[in-house]
N, C-alpha and C positions, 0 to 999 in steps of 0.2 A: 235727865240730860240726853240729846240727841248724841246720836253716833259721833259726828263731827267733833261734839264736844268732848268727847271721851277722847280721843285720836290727837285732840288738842294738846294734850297731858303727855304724849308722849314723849321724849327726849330727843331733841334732833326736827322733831319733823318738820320745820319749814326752816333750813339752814340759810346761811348768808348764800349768795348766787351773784356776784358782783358778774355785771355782763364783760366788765376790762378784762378780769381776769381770766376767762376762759373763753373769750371766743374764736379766737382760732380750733380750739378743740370744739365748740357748737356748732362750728361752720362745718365743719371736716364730719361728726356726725349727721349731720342736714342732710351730706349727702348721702352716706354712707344707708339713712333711713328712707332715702327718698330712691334707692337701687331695690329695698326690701318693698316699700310701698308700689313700684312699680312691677317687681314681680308678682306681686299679691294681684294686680290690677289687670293683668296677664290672661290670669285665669280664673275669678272669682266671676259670678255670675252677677251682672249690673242690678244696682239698688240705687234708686232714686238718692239723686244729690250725689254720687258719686263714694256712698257711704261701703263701696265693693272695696273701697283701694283702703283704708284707710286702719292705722295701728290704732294698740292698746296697752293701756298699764295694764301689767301684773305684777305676780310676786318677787320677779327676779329682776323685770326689768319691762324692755317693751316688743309685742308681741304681734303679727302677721293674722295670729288665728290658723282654722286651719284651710287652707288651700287647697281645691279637688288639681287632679292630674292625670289622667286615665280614670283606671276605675280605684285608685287610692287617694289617697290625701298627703301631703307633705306642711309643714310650717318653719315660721323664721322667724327665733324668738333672739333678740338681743339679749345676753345676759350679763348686768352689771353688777353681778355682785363680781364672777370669776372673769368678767370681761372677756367676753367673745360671742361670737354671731350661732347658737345653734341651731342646725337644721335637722327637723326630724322628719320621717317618712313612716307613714301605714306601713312598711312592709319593716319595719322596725327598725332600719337603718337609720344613725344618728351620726353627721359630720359637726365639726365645729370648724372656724374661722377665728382667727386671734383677733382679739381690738386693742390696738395699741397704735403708738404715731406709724403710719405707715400711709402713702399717700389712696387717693380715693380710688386712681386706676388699679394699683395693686389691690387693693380690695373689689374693687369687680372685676377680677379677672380671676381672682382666687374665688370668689361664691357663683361665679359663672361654673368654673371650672368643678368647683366640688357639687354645684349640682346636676352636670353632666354624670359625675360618678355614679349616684342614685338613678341616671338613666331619666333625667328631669332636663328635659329643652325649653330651655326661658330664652324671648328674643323681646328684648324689651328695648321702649326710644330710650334712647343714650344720651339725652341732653335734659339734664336738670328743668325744672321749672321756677318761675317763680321766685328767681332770683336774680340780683341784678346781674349782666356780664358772666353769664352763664358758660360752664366749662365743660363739654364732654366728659364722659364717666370714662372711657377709654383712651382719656388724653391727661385727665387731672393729676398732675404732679403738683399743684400748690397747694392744695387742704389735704395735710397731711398731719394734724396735731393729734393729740389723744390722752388727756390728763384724766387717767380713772378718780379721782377724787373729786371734780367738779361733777363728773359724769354723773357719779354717785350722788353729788347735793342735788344736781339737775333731777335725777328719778325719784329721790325724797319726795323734793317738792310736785313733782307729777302725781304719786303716790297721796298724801296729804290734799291734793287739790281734789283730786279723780275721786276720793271718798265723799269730800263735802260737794262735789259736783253731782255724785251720785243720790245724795239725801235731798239736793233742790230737785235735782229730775225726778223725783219720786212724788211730789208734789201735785207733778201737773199728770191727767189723764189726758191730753191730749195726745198729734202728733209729735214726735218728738223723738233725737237725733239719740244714739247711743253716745256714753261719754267716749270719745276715741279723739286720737293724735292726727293729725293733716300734718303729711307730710313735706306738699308743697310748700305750706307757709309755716309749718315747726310750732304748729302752736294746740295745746287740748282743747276741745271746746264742745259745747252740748249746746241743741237748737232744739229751741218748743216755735209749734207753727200755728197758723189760728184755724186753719184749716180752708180759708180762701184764698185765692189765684192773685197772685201780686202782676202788675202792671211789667210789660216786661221792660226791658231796662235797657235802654238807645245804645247802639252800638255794642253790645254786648257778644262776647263769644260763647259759643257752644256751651262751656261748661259753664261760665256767668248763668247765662240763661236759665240751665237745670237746677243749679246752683239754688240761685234766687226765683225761682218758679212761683214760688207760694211764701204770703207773709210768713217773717220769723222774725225771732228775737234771740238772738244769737251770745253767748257769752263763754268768756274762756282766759287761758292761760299762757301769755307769749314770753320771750324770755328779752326780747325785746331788740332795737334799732334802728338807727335814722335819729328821728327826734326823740324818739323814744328812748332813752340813755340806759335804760337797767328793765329790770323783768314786772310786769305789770298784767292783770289779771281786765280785761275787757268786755263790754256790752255794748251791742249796737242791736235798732228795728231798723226792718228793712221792709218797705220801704219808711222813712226815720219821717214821723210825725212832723208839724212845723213846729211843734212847741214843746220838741223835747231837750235840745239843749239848756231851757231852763228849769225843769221838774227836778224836785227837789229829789236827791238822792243820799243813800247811806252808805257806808261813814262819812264822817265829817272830810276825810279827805281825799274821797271819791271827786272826781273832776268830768268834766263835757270836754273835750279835745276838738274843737273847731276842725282841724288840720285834718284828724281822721272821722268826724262825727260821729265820733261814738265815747262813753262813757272808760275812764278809766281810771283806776285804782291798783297804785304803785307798791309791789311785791314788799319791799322796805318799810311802806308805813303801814303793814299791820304784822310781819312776821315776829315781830319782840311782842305785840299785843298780847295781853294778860289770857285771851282768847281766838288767834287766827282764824278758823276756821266757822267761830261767829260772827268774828268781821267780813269775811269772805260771801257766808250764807244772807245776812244784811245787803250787801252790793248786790248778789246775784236777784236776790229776792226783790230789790227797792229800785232797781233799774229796768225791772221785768216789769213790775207796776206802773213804771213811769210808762214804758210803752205798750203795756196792753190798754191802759186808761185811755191815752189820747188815741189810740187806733183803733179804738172801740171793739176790741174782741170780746166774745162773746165768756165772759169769765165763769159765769156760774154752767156754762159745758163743759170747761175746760179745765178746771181745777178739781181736785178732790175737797169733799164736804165732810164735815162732820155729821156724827147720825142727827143733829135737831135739824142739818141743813145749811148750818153757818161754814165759812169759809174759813180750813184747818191753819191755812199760812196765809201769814201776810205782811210786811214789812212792819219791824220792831221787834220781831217774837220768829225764833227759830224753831220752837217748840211746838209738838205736834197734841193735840187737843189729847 
């Protein structure tokens, strides 16, 4: 049995996530992650696609990595289990920040502040991204919720995803993105590329452009909104083939979303499944196909083989030869 599948068995691990119930607390964390992702972005040294700025699951919760700052390192690990923001330092200094309902300006004004302590000057832009009707960090008295128990289903399921994300990336020897958190748009996601120069894309800004520089096939995990009602797990190529909206995909209630053009498969209809995370590895896997097929990438570079030379994964079989 693959990793995924063992992981599957666990108790808990893909809990209910209803987006009604908690998004004033998802909104209020968006930003609170998007103060940590923008200090990270500060001072991290630039990695193509913009991969400098961006978080990660771990064991406690979601994590910075570590950040240079002179000649030391500091990082900025969200911890939900004991719910609060800790910040460590090379020179072995450790503050922490409470999470709780407290609005988003008092939270950046307090990790401003306590990283001043450590002797750490962060000046970072002060306005959100990527969101609609966007609110200054240093003005936000509306997103102030903070329910540690959704919090807690939300990093579950990050946790649980980010493994069986990790067993598809292991797949491909290509380029390909580390599994991590964008915290502009609050959603995980991992990108395999073909390795050629994508057509650049009209009107596009700066970060679009770097963005999308080079085919990919992009797939990941949003918690969801707009038309999107509840938390939904996504695949899009880019640039999107014409004939991918009809390729036939896995499971059964994986869908083509006209509105966003991209593939998606709703959190709800597989998390009771007898096996999530082989429903998951299925979608990731049979939407990858659909668009490497019609974009004609070069699959036998790109993929890992078995020793007679046959190809180890492939849609229907999560199992490694």
């Amino acid at each position: 049995m693959s990793s995924a599948g063992v992981q599957n068995r666990v108790a808990g691990a893909w809990p209910a996530l209803p987006l009604e119930n908690w998004i004033a607390t998802r909104d209020t964390l968006h930003m609170w992650a998007q103060i940590a992702g923008k200090i990270r972005l500060e001072f991290a040294a630039y990695v193509n696609h913009w991969w400098n700025s961006t978080l990660y699951v771990n064991a406690r919760g979601l994590t910075t990595s570590s950040i240079p700052y002179g000649t030391g390192l500091f990082e900025l690990q969200f911890d939900f289990i004991d719910h609060k923001l800790v910040i460590r330092s090379s020179s072995g200094s450790i503050k922490t920040v409470g999470l709780y309902p407290r609005s988003v300006v008092d939270f950046y004004r307090e990790v401003m502040a306590t990283l001043h302590s450590l002797g750490i000057e962060a000046k970072i832009y002060h306005m959100p991204v990527e969101v609609p009707s966007p609110i200054a960090f240093d003005q936000d008295e509306t997103h102030a919720s903070y329910d540690p128990e959704y919090v807690r289903r939300f990093w579950r399921v990050l946790m649980s995803t980010a493994e069986v994300m990790q067993e598809f990336r292991g797949r491909f020897i290509g380029k390909s993105s580390p599994v991590h958190l964008f915290w502009g748009s609050f959603d995980l996601a991992v990108t395999r590329f073909s390795g050629r120069r994508a057509p650049e894309r009209p009107g596009a800004d700066a970060i679009t452009r770097e963005a999308y520089s080079h085919e990919c096939i992009s797939a990941g995990f949003w918690t969801g909104g707009g038309d999107v009602t509840g938390p939904a797990f996504y695949s899009y190529t880019a640039p999107a083939p014409a004939e991918l909206a009809r390729a036939p995909v896995r499971p059964a209630k994986a869908f083509f979303s006209p509105q966003l053009g991209e593939f998606l498969l709703m959190y709800d209809d597989i998390r009771l499944a007898e096996s999530p995370a082989h429903e998951l590895l299925e979608f990731l896997q049979s939407t990858y196909d659909a668009g490497a097929n019609l974009a004609h990438w070069d699959r036998e570079m790109l993929e890992r083989r078995d020793w007679d030379g046959s190809r180890v994964y492939s849609s229907g079989s999560n199992q490694a030869h």
